[in-house]
C-alpha distance (Angstrom), angle and dihedral (degrees) to the residues before:
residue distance angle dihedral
X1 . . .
X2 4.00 . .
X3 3.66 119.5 .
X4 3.85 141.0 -154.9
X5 4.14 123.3 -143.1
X6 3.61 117.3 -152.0
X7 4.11 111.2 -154.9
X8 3.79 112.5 -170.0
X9 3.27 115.3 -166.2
X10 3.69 139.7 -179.4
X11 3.86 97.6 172.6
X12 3.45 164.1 22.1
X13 4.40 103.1 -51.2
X14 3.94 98.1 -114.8
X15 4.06 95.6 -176.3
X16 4.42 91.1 45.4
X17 3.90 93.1 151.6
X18 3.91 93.2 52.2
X19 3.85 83.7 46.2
X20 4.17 94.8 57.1
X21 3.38 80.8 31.5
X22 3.95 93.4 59.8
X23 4.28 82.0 38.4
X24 3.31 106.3 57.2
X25 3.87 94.8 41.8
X26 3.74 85.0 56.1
X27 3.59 95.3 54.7
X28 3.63 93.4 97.4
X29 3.34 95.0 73.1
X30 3.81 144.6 67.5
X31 3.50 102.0 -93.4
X32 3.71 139.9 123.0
X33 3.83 116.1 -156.8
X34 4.37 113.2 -138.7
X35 3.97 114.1 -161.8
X36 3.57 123.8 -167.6
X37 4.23 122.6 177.5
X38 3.56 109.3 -155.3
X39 3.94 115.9 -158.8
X40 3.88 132.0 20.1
X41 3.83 97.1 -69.1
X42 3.72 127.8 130.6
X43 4.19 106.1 -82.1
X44 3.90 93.7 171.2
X45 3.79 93.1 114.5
X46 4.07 81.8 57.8
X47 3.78 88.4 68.7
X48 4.11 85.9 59.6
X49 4.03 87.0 59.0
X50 4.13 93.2 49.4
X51 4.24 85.4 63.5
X52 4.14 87.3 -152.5
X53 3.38 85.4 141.2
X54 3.95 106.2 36.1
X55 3.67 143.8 2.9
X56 3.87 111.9 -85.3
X57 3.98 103.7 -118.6
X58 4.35 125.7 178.4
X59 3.17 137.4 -115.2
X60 3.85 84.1 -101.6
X61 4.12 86.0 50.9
X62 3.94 91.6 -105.7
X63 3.74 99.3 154.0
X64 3.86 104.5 -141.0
């Protein structure tokens, strides 16, 4: 069964490591992950989440 994950947002993520956390334990299954920020807050941190730039790893170091 795949899955999709709506995040609404409508500002800056305070708890980010229990988000990649929540991620990257995810990883192992079919799922893709949607985010949307609502408003004209900050959403930089939401570029962290899309892992363009790097892999997605833990707090334990479990890359997603």
């Amino acid at each position: 069964m795949y899955h999709c994950l709506l995040i609404l947002t409508d500002g800056v993520i305070h708890d980010l490591r229990q988000t990649v956390d929540s991620i990257v334990e995810c990883t192992e299954y079919p799922l893709s992950i949607i985010i949307v920020g609502i408003g004209d807050a900050d959403f930089s941190a939401m570029e962290t989440l899309d892992s363009d730039d790097y892999e997605l790893v833990d707090g334990m170091g479990q890359p997603a």
